[in-house]
Biopython code that builds the backbone (N, CA, C, O; Angstrom):
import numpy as np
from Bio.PDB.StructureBuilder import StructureBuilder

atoms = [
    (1, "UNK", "N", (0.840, -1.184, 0.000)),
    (1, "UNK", "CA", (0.000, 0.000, 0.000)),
    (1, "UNK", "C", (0.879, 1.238, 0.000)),
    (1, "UNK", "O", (2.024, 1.081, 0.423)),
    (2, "UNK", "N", (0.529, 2.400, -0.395)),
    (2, "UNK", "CA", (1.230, 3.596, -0.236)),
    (2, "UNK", "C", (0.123, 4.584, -0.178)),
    (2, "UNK", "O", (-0.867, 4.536, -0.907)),
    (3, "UNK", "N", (0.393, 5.672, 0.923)),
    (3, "UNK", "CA", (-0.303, 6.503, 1.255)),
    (3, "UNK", "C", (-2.510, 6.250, 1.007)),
    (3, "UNK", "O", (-3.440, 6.820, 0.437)),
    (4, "UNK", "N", (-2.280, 5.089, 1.851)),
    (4, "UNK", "CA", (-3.820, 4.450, 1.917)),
    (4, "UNK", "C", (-4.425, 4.077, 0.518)),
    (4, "UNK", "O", (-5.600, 4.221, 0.181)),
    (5, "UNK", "N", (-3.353, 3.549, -0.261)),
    (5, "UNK", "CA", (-3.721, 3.157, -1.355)),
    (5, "UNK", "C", (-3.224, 2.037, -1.880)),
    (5, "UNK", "O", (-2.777, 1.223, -1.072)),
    (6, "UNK", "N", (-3.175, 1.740, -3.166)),
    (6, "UNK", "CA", (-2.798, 0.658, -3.531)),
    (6, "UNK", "C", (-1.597, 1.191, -4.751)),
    (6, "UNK", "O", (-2.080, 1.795, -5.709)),
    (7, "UNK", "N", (-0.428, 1.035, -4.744)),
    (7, "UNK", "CA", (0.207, 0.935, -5.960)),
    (7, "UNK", "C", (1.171, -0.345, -6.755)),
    (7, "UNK", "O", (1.687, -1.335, -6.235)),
    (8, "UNK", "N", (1.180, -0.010, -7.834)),
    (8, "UNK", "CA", (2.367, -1.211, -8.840)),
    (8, "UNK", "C", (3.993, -0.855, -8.666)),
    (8, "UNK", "O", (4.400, 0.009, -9.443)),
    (9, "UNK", "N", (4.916, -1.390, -7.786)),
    (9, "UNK", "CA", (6.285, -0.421, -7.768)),
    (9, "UNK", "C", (6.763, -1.874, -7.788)),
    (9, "UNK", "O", (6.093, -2.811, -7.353)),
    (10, "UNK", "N", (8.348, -2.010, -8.496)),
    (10, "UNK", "CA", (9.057, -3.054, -8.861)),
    (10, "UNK", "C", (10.788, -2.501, -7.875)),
    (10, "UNK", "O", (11.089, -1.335, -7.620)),
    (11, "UNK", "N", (11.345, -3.338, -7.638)),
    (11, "UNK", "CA", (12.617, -3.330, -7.312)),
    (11, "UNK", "C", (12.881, -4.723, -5.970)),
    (11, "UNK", "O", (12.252, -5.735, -5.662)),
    (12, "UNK", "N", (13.948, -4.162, -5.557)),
    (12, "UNK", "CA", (14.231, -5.787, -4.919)),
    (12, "UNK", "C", (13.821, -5.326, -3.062)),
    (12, "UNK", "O", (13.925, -6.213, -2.214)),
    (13, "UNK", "N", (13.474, -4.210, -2.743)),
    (13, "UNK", "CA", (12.795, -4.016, -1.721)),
    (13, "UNK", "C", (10.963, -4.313, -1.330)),
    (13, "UNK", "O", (10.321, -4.560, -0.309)),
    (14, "UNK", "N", (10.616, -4.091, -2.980)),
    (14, "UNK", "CA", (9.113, -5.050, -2.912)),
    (14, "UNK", "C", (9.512, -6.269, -2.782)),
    (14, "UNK", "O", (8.568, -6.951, -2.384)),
    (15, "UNK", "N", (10.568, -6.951, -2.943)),
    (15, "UNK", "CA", (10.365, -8.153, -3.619)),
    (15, "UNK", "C", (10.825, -9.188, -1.970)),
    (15, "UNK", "O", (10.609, -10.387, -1.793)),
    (16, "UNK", "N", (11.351, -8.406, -1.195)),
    (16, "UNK", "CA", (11.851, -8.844, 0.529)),
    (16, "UNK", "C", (10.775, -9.520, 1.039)),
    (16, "UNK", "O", (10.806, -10.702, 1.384)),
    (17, "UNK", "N", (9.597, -8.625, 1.108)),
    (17, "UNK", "CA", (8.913, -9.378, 2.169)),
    (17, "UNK", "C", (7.983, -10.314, 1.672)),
    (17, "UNK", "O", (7.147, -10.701, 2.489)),
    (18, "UNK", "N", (7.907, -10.926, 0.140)),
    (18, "UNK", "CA", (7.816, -11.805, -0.278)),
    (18, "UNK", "C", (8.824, -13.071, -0.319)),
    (18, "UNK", "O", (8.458, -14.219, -0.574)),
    (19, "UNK", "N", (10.258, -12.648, -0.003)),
    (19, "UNK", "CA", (11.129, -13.750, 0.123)),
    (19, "UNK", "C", (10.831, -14.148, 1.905)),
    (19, "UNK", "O", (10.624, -15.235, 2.445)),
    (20, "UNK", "N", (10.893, -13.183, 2.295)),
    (20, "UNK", "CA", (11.144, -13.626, 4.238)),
    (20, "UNK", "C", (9.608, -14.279, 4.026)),
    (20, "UNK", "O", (9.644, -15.348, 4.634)),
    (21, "UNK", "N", (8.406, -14.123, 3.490)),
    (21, "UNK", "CA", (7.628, -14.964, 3.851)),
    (21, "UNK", "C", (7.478, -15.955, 3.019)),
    (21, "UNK", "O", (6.354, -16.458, 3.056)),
    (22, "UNK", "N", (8.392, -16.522, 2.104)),
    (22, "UNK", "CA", (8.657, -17.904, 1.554)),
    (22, "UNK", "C", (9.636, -18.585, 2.784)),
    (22, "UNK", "O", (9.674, -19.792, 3.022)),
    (23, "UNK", "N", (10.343, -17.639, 3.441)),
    (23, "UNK", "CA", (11.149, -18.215, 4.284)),
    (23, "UNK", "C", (10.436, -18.659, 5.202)),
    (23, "UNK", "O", (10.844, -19.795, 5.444)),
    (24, "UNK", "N", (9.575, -18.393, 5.868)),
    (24, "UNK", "CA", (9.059, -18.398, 7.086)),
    (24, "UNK", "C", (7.961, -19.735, 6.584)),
    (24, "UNK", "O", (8.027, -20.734, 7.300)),
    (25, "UNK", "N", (7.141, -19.775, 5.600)),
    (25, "UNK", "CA", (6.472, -20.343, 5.094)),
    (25, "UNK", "C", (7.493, -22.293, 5.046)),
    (25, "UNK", "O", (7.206, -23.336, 5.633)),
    (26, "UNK", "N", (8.482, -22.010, 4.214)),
    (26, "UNK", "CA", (9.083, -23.225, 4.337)),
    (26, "UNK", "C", (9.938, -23.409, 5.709)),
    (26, "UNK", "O", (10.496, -24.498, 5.574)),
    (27, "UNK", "N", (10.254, -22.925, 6.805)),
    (27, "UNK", "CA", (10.375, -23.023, 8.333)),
    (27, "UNK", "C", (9.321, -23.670, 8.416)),
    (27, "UNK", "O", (9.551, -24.826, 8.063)),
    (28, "UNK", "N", (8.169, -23.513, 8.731)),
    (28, "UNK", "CA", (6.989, -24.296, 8.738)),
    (28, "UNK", "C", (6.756, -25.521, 8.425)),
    (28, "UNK", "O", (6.053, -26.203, 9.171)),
    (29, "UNK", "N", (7.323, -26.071, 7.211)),
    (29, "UNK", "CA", (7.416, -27.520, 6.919)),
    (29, "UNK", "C", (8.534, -28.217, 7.140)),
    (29, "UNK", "O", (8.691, -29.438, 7.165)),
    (30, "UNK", "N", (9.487, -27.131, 7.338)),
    (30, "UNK", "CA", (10.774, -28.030, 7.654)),
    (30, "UNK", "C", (11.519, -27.307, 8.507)),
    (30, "UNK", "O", (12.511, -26.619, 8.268)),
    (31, "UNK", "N", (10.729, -27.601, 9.945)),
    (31, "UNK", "CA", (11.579, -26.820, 11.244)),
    (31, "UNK", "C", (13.238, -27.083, 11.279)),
    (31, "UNK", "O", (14.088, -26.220, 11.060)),
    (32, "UNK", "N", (13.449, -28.289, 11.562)),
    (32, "UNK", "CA", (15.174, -28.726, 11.343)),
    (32, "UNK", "C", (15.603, -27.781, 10.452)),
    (32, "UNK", "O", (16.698, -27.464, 10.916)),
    (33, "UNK", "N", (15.442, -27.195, 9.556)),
    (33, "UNK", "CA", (16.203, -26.365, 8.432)),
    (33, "UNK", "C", (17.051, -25.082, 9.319)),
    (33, "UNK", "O", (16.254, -24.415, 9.978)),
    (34, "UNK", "N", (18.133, -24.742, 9.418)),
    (34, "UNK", "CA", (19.064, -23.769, 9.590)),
    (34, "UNK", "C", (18.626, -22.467, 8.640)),
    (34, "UNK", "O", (17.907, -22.761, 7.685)),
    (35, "UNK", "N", (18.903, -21.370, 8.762)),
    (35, "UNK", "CA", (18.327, -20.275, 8.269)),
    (35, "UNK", "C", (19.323, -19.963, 6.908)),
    (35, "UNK", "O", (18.978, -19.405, 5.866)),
    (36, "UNK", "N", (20.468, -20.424, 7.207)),
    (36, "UNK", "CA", (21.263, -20.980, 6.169)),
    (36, "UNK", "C", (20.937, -21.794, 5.123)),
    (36, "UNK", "O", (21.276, -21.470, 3.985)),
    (37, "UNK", "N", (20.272, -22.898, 5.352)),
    (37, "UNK", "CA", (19.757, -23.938, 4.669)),
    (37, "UNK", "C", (18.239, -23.408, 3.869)),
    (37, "UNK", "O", (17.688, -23.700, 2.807)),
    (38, "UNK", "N", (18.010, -22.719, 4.720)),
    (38, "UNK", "CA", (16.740, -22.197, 3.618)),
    (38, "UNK", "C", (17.026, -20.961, 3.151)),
    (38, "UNK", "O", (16.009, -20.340, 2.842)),
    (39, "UNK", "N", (18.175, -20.303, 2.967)),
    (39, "UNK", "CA", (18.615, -19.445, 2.334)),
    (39, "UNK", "C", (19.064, -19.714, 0.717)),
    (39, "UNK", "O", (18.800, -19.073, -0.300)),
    (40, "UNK", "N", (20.035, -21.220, 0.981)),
    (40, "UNK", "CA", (20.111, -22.183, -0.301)),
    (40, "UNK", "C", (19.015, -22.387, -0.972)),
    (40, "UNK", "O", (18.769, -21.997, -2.113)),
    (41, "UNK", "N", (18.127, -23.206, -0.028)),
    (41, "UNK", "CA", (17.000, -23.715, -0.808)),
    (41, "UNK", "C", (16.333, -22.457, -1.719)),
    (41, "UNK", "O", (16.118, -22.670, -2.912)),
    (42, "UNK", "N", (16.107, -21.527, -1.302)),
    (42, "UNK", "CA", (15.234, -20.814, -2.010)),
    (42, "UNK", "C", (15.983, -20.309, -3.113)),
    (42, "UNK", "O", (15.404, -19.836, -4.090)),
    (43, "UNK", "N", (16.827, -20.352, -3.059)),
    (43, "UNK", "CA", (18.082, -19.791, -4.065)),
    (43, "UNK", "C", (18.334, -21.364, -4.650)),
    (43, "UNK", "O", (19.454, -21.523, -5.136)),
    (44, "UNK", "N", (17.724, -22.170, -4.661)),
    (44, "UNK", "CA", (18.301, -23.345, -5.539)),
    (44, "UNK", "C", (17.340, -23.552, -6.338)),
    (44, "UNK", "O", (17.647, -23.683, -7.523)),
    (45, "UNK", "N", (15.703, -23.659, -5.905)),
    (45, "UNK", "CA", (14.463, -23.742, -6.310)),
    (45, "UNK", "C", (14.145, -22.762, -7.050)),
    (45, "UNK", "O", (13.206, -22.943, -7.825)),
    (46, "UNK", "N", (14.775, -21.540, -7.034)),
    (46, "UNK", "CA", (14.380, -20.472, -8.006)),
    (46, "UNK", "C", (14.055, -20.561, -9.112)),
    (46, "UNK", "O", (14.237, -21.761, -9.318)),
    (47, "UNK", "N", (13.450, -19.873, -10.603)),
    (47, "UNK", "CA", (12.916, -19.841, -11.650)),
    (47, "UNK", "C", (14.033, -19.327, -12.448)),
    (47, "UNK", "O", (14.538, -18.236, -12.180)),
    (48, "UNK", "N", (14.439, -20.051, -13.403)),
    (48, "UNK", "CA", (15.351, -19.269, -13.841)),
    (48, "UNK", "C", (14.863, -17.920, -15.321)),
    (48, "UNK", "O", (14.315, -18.171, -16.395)),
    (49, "UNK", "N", (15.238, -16.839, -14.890)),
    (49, "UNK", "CA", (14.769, -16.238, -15.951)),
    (49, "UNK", "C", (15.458, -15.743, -17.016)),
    (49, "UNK", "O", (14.985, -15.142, -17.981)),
    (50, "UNK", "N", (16.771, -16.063, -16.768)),
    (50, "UNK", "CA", (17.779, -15.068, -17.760)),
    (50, "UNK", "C", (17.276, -15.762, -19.498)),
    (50, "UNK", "O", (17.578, -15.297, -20.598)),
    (51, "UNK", "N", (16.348, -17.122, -19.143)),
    (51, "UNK", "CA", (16.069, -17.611, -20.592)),
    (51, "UNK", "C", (15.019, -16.693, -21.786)),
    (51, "UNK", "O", (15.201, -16.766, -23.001)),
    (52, "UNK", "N", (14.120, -16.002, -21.250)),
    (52, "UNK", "CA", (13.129, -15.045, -21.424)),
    (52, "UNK", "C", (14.045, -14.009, -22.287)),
    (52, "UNK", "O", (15.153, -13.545, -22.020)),
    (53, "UNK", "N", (13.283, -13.829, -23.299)),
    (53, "UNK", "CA", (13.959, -12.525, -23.987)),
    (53, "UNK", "C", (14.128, -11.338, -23.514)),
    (53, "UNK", "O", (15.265, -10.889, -23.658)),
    (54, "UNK", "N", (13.218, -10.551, -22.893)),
    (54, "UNK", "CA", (13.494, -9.620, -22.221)),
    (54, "UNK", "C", (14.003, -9.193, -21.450)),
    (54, "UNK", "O", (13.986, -8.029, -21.049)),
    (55, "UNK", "N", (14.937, -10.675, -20.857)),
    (55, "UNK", "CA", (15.954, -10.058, -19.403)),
    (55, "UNK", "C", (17.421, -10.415, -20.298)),
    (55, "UNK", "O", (18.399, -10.383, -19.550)),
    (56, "UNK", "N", (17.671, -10.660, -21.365)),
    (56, "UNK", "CA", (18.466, -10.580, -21.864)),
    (56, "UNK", "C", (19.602, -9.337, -21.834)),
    (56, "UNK", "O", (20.797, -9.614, -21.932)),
    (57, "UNK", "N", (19.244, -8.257, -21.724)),
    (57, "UNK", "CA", (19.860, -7.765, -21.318)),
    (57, "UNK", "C", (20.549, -7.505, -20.020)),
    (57, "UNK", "O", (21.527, -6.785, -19.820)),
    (58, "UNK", "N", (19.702, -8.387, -18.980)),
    (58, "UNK", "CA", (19.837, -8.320, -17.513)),
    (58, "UNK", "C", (20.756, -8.759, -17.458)),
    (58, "UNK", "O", (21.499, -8.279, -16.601)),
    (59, "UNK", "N", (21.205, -9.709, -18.145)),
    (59, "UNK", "CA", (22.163, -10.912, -17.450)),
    (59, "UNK", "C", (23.158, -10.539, -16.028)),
    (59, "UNK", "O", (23.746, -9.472, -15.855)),
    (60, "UNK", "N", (23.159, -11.438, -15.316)),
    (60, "UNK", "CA", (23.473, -11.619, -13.871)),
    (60, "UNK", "C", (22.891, -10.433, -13.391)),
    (60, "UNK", "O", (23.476, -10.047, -12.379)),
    (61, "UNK", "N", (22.214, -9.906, -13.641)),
    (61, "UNK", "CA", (21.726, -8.572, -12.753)),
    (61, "UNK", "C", (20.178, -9.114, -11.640)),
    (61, "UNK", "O", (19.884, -8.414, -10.672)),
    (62, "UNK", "N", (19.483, -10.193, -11.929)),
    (62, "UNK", "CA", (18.358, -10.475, -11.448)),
    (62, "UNK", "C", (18.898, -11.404, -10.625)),
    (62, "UNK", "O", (18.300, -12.461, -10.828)),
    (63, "UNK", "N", (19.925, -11.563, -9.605)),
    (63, "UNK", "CA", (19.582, -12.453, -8.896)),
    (63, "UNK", "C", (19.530, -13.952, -9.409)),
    (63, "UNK", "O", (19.925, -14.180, -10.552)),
    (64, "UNK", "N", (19.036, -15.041, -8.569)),
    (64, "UNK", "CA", (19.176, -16.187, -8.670)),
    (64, "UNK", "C", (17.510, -16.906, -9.579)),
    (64, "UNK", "O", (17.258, -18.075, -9.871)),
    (65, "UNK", "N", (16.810, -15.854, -9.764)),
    (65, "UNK", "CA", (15.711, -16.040, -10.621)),
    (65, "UNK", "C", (14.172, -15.480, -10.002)),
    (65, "UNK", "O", (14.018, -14.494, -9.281)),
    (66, "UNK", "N", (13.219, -16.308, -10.449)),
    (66, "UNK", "CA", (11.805, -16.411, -9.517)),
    (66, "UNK", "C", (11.709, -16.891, -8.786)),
    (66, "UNK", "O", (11.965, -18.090, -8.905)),
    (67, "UNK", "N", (11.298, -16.421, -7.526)),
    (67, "UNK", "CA", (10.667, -17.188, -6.261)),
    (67, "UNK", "C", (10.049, -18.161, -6.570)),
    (67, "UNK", "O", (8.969, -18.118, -7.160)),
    (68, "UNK", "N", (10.547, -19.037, -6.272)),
    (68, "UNK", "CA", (9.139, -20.161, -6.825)),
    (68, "UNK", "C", (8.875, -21.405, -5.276)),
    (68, "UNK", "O", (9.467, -22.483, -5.249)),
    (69, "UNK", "N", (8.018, -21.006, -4.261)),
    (69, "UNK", "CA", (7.950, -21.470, -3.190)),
    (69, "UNK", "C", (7.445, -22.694, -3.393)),
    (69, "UNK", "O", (8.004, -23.562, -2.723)),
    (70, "UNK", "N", (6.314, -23.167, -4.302)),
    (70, "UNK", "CA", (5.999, -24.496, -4.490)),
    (70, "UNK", "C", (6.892, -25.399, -4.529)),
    (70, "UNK", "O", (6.943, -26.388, -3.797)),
    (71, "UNK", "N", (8.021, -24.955, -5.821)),
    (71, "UNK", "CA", (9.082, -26.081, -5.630)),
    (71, "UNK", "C", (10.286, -26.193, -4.878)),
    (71, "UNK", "O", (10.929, -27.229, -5.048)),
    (72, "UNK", "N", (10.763, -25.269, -4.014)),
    (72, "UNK", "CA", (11.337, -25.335, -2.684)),
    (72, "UNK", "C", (10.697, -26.463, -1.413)),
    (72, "UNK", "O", (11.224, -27.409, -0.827)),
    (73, "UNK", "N", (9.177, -25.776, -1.326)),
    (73, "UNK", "CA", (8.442, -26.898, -0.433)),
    (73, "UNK", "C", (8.765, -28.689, -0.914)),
    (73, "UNK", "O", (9.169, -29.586, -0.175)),
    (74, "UNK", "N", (8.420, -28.763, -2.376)),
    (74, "UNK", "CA", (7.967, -29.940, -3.079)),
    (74, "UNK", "C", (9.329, -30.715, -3.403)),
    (74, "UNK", "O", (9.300, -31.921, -3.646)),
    (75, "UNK", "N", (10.419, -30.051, -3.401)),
    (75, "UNK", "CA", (11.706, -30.300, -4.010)),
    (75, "UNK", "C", (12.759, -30.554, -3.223)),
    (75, "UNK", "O", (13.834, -30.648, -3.815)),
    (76, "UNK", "N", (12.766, -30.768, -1.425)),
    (76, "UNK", "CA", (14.004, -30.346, -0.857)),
    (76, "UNK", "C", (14.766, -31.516, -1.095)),
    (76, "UNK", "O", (15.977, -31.316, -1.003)),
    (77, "UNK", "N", (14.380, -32.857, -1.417)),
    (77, "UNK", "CA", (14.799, -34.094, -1.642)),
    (77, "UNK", "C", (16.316, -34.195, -3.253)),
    (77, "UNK", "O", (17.327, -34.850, -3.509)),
    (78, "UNK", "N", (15.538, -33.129, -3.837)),
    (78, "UNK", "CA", (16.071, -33.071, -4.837)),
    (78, "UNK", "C", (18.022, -32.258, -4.965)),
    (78, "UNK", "O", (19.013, -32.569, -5.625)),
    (79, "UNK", "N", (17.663, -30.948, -3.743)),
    (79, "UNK", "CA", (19.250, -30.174, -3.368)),
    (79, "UNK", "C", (19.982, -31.064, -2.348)),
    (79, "UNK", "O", (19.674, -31.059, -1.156)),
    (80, "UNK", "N", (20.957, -31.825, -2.857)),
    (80, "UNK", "CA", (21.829, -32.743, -1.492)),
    (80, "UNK", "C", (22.249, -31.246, -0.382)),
    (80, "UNK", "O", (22.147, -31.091, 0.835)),
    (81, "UNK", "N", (22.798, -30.225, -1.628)),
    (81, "UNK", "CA", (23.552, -29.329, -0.566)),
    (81, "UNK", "C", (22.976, -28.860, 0.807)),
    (81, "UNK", "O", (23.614, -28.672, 1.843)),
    (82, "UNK", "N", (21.493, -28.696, 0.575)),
    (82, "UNK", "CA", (20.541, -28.439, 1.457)),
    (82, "UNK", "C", (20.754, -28.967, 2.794)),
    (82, "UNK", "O", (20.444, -28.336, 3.805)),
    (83, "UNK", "N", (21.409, -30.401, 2.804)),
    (83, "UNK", "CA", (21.468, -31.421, 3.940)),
    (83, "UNK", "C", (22.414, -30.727, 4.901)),
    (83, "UNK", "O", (22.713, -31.263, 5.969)),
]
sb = StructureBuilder()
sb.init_structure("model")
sb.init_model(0)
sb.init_chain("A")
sb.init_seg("    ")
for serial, (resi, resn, name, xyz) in enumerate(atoms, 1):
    if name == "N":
        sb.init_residue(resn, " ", resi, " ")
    sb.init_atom(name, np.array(xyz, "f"), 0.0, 1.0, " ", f" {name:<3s}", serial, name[0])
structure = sb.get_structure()
């Protein structure tokens, strides 16, 4: 919200409290996880986007991709490093 409203704003400070609550979200299913360990995970499970034409110019500038919390939850079997 901004000033009792609603707006569209992009950068990597919108994009925080959508990661801390993927974090918190997968804490939830997998208490044992180190804050470390789900720091990986979410950074392993990511979307990769640099394939998309339009971030072509981004390259390495976006980070490790899309949030993608489904397959973090669905996938931890899949990152050994995670362990």
């Amino acid at each position: 919200t901004v000033n009792s409203g609603h707006a569209n704003l992009t950068g990597s400070s919108f994009a925080s409290p959508f990661v801390a609550g993927a974090a918190g979200i997968i804490r939830s299913f997998y208490p044992t996880l180190t804050a470390p360990q789900v720091k990986a995970l979410i950074r392993a499970s990511a979307d990769d986007v640099y394939q998309l034409p339009e971030n072509t110019p981004y390259l390495e500038k976006l980070g490790k991709g899309r949030l993608n919390l489904v397959r973090a939850i669905n996938e931890l079997n899949e990152w050994p490093a995670i362990r």
